[in-house]
C-alpha positions in Angstrom: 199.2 122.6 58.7 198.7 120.3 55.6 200.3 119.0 53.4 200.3 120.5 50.1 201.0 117.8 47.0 201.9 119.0 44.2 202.6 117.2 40.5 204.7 117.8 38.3 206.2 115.3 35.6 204.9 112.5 37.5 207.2 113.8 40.3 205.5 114.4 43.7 206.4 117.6 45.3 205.4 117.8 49.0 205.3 121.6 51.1 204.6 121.4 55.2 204.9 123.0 58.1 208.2 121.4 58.2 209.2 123.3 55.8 209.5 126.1 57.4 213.2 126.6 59.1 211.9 130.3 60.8 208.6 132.4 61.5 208.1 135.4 63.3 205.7 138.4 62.8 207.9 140.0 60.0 209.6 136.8 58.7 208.9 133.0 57.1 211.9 131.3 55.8 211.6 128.2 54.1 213.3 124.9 53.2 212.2 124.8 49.4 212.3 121.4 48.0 213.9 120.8 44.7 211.5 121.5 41.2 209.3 124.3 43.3 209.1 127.1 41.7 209.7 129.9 44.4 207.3 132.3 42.1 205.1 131.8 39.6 206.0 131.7 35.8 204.6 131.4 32.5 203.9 127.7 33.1 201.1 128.8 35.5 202.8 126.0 38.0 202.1 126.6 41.7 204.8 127.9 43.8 206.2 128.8 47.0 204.9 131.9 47.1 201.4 130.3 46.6 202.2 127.4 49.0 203.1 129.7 51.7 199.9 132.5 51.4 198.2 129.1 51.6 199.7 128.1 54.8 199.3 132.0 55.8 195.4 131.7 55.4 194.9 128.5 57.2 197.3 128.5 60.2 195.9 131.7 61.3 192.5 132.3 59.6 193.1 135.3 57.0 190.6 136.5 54.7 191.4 138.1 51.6 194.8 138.8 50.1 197.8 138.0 52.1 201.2 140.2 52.0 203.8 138.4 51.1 207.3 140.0 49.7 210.2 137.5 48.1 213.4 138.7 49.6 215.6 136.2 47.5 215.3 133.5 45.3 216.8 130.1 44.2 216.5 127.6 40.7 213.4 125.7 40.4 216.1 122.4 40.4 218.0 123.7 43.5 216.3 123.0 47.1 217.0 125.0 50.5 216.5 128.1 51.8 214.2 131.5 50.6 213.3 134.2 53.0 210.0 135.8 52.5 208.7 139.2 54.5 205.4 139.2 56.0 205.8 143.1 56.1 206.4 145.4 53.9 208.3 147.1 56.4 210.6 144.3 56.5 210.8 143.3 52.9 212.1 147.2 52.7 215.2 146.4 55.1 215.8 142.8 54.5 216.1 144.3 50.4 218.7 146.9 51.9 220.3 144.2 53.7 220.8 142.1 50.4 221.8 145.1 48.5 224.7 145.9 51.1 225.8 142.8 51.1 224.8 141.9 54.7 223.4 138.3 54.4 225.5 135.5 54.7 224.6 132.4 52.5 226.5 129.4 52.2 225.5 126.1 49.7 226.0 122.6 49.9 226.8 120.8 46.3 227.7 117.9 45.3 230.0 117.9 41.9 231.1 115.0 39.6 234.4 113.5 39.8 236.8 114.3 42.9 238.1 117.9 43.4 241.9 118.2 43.6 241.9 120.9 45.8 240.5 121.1 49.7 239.4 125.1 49.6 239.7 127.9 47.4 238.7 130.8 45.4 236.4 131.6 42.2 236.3 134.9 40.9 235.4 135.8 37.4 232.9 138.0 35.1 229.2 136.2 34.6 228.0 137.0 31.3 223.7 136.0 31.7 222.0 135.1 28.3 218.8 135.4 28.3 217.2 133.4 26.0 219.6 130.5 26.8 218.5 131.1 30.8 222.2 130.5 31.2 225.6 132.2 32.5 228.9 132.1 30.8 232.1 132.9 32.8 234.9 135.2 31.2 238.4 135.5 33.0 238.0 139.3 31.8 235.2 142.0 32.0 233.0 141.8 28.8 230.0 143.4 27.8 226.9 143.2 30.6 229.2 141.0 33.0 229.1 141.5 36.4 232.0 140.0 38.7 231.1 137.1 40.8 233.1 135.6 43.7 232.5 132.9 45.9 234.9 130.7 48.0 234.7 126.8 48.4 235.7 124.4 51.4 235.2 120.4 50.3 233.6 118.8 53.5 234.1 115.0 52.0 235.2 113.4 49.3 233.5 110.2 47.9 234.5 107.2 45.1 232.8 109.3 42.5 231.8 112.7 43.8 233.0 115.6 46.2 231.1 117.5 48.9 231.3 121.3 48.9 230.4 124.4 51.0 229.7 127.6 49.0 230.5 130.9 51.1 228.6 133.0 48.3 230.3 136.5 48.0 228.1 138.2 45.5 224.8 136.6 43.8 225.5 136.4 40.2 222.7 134.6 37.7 223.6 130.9 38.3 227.1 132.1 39.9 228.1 128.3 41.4 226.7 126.6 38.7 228.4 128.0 36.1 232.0 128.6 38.0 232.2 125.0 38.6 231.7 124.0 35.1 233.7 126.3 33.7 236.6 124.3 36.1 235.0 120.9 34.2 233.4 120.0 37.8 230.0 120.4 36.7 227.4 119.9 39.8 225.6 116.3 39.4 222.4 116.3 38.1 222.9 120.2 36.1 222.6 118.9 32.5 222.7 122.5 31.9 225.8 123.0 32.9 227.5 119.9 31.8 226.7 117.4 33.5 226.6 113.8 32.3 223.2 113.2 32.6 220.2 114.5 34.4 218.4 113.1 37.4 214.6 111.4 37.5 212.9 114.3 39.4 214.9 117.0 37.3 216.6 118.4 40.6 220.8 118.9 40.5 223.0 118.8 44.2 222.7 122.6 44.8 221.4 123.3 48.4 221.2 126.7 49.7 222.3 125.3 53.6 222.3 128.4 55.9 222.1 132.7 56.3 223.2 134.4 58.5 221.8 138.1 59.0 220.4 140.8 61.6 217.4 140.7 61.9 215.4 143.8 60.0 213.2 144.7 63.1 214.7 143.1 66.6 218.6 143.8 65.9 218.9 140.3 67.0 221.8 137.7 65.2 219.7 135.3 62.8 221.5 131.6 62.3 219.5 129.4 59.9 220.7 126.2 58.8 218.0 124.0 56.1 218.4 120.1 55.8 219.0 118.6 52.0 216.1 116.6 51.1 216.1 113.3 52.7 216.9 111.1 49.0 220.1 110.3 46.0 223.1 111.2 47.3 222.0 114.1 50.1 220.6 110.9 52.0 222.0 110.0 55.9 223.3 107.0 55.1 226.4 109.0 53.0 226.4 112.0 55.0 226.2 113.1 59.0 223.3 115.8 57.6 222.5 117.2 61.3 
């Protein structure tokens, strides 16, 4: 496959065949990097969806339109993994599957200042505003909230920074990024959230790291872990990524 280069803000945004973490007649799951859009906006901005139809046509030499259904979707800033159906068979029961509840996801971020406590809890009511693109968290059901829970192991603490896993309960409208700033522990990077200032290629430490599902068609247990990108603070030389 090649490599697909894409521009934006003087930022260089690179898609390959490495990219993708699973394939199979019904599936493609991919590692998104950080400031892809997974589906196209009113910016006009190529995204993954595009990217991967791309990839599609030229690996195995389709004409016309290529089917393509998004399955689940993750910030433009954030990086990791987005499953996408090659069927519409399977976008029908991997939709089912997300609806139920029967996809595991866990995250990977990285949050300013180091967390007093080794694993928890977050519940609480996510409020979305629209115009603001932005969740507020409420201790108490309000008006249009939805409940979100989520639990949290650290896996390292560092001098300035600590190292999460998400186990993402329910799929709330920014859920993790607004929980943690609510608690003052904004993730780095999320100047939306609170963060103390914003990174070059406009990216925050929010990595969707692995699912876990049945797979729609075969029955069989799916196990998916994605890589962080390989720069800032998600780089080898601070963390045992493999």
């Amino acid at each position: 496959m090649e490599t697909f280069l894409i521009r934006k803000n003087n930022i260089k945004l690179h898609f390959t065949k490495s990219n993708i973490v699973f394939e199979d007649n019904h599936l493609i799951i991919a590692n998104k990097p950080p400031g892809l859009l997974v589906q196209g906006d009113k910016t006009g901005d190529k995204s993954l969806i595009d990217l991967v139809k791309e990839y599609l046509k030229i690996e195995y030499s389709k004409k016309g339109n290529v089917f393509l259904g998004l399955v689940n979707r993750i910030d433009r800033p954030t990086s990791g993994i987005v499953i996408l159906a090659k069927t519409s068979k399977a976008l029908s029961r991997m939709n089912s599957l997300i609806k139920n509840r029967e996809i595991k996801k866990f995250y990977w971020i990285i949050i300013s200042e180091n967390f007093p406590k080794n694993d928890g809890a977050l519940n609480g009511w996510l409020r979305k505003n629209s115009k603001q693109n932005k969740s507020f968290v409420y201790e108490k059901k309000v008006t249009n909230s939805k409940l979100g829970s989520l639990k949290y192991t650290k896996i390292k603490d560092f001098k300035r920074y600590s190292l999460f896993e998400i186990d993402l309960e329910t799929g709330r409208h920014h859920q993790i990024r607004a929980q943690f700033s609510k608690l003052g522990y904004p993730i780095v990077g999320d100047l939306k959230y609170g963060a103390k200032r914003s990174l070059k290629d406009g990216s925050i430490y929010l990595h969707s790291r692995r699912i876990i599902f049945e797979h729609p068609i075969k029955k069989n247990k799916i196990d998916l872990i994605a890589k962080p990108p390989r720069n800032g603070l998600w780089t080898a030389s601070l963390f045992d990524l493999d």
